[in-house]
C-alpha positions as CSV (number, residue, x, y, z in Angstrom):
1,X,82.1,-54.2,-56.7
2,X,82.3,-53.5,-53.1
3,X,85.7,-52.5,-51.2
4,X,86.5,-53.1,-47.8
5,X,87.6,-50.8,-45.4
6,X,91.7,-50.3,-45.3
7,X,91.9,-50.8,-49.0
8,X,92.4,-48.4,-51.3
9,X,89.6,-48.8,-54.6
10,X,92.6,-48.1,-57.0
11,X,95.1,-50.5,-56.2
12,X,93.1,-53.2,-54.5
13,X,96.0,-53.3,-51.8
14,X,95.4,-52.9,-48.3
15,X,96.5,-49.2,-47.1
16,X,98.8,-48.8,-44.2
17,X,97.2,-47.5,-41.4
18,X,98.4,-44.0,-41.2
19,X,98.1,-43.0,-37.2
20,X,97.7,-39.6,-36.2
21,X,101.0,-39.0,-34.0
22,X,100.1,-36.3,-31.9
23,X,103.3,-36.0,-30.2
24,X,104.8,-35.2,-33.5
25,X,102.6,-32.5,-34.5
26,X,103.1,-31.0,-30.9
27,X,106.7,-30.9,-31.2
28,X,106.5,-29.4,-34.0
29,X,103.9,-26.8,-33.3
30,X,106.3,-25.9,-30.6
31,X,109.5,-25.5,-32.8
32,X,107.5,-23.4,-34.9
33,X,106.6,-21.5,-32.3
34,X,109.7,-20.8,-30.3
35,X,111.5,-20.0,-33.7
36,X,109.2,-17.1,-34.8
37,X,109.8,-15.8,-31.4
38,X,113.6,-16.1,-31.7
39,X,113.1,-14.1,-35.0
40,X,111.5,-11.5,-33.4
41,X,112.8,-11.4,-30.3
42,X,116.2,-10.6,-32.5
43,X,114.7,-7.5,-34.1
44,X,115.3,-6.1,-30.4
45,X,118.8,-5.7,-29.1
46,X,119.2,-8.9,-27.3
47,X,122.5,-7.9,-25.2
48,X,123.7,-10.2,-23.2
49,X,123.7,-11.8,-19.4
50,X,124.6,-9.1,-17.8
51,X,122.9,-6.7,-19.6
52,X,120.0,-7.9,-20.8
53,X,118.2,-5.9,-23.6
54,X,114.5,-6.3,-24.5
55,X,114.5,-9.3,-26.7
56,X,117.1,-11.1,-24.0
57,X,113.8,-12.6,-22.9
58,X,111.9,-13.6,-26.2
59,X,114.9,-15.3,-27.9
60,X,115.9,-16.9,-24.2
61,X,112.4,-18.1,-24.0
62,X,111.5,-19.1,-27.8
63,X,115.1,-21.3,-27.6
64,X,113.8,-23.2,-24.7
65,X,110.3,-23.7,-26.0
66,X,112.0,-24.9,-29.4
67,X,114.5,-27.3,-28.0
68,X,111.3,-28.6,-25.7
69,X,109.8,-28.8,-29.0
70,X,112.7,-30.8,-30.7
71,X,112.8,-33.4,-27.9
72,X,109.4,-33.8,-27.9
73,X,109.3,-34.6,-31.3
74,X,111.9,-36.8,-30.7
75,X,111.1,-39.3,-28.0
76,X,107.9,-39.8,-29.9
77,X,110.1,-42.2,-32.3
78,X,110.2,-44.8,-30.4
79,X,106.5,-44.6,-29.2
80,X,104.2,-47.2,-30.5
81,X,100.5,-46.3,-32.0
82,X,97.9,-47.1,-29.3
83,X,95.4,-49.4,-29.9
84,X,92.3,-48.1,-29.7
85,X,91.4,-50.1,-25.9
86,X,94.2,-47.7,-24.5
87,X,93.0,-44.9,-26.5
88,X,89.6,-45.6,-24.9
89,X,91.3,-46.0,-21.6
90,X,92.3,-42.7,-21.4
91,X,89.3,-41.0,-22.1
92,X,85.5,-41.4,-21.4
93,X,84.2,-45.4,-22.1
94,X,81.9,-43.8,-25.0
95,X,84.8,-42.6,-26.5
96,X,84.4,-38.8,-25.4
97,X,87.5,-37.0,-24.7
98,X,88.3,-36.4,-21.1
99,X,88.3,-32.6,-20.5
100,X,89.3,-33.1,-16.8
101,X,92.5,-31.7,-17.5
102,X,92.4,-28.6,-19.8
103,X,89.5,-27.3,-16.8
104,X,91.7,-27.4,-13.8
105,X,94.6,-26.0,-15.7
106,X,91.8,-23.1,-16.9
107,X,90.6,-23.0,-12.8
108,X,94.0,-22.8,-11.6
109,X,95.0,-20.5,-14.2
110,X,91.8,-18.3,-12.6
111,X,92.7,-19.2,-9.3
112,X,96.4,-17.8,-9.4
113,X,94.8,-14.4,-10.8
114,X,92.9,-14.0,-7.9
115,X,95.0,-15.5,-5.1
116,X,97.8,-13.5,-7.1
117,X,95.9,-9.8,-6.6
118,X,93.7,-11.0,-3.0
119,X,96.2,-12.9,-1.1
120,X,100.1,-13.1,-2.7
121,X,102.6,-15.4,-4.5
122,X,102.7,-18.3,-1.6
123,X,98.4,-19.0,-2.0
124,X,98.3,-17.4,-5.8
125,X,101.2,-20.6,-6.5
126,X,99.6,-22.7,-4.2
127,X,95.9,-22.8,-5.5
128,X,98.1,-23.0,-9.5
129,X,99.7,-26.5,-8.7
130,X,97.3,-28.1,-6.3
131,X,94.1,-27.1,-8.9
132,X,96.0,-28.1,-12.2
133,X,97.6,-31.1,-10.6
134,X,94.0,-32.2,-10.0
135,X,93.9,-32.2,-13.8
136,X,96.0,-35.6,-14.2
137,X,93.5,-38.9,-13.1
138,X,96.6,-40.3,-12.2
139,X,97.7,-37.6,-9.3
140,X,96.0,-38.5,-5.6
141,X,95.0,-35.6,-2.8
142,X,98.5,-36.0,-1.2
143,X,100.3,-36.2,-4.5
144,X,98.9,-32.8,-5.5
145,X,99.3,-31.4,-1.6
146,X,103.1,-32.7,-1.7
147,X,103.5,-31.1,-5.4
148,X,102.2,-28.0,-4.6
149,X,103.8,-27.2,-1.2
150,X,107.4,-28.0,-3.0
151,X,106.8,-25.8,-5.9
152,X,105.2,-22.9,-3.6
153,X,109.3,-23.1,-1.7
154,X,110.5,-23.3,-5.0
155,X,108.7,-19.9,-6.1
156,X,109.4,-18.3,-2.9
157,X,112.8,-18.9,-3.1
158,X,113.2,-18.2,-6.6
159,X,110.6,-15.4,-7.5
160,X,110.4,-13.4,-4.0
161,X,114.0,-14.0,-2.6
162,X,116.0,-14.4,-5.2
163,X,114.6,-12.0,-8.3
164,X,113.0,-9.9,-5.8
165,X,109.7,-10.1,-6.9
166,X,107.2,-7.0,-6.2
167,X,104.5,-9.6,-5.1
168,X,104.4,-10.0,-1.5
169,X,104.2,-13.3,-0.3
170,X,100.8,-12.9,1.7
171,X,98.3,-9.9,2.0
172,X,94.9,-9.6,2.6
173,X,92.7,-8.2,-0.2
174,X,93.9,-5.8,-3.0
């Protein structure tokens, strides 16, 4: 006796079709992840605003990264499964995934470690944006140009004038 596909050879009942939901897992990877470094980040003395001790930082930043997490999680509820012509959309027609994105975030990543020791903060966050945003099909030249000049102000004013960052904002070679 054959069985078709979708049923399972016990029960003779058609199996519900159990999609993979990626946001989920995501979410949760990144409560996990912010948790265990809120515990550790507590086994330093945290302190507080003023005066910050040295797990201020890890808890600060693994409370962020698991509330991210939690809404994440979240606001994939009310997502539907894609069908598998958008899940083909969104990749390569055979099927292949699209690694477009996950290389310009790696050459921007690259690109912000040597504009960052050869040329300063403005061109290290600059080269950052503009490559990564390159990443996203969806982005056009001037999208990523526009992007990349705003978040460039944004660092300068928040990184260099405000925190008084020891990176200077241009120099020429190391």
């Amino acid at each position: 006796m054959q069985h078709q596909l979708g049923e399972d050879p016990a029960s003779h009942a058609p199996r519900p079709a159990s999609k993979f939901k990626k946001d989920y897992y995501g979410g949760a990877l990144l409560i996990v992840i912010g948790l265990a470094a809120v515990y550790a980040g507590i086994g330093y003395r945290v302190g507080e605003l003023a005066h910050m001790g040295p797990g201020f930082f890890p808890v600060a930043l693994g409370a962020l990264l698991a509330l991210t997490g939690l809404l994440i999680a979240v606001s994939a509820r009310g997502d539907k499964p894609a069908s598998d012509e958008e899940a083909v959309s969104h990749g390569h027609p055979g099927g292949m995934p699209d690694i477009r994105g996950g290389v310009c975030i790696i050459l921007g990543i690259l690109a912000f470690l040597l504009f960052g020791e050869y040329g300063g903060l403005l061109p290290a966050t600059f080269a950052i944006v503009f490559i990564s945003a390159l990443g996203d099909r969806d982005n056009t030249l001037t999208e990523a140009l526009l992007l990349s000049l705003a978040m460039s102000f944004i660092a300068v004013v928040v990184f260099w004038w405000a925190l008084k960052l020891q990176l200077p904002l241009f120099q020429w070679g190391g």
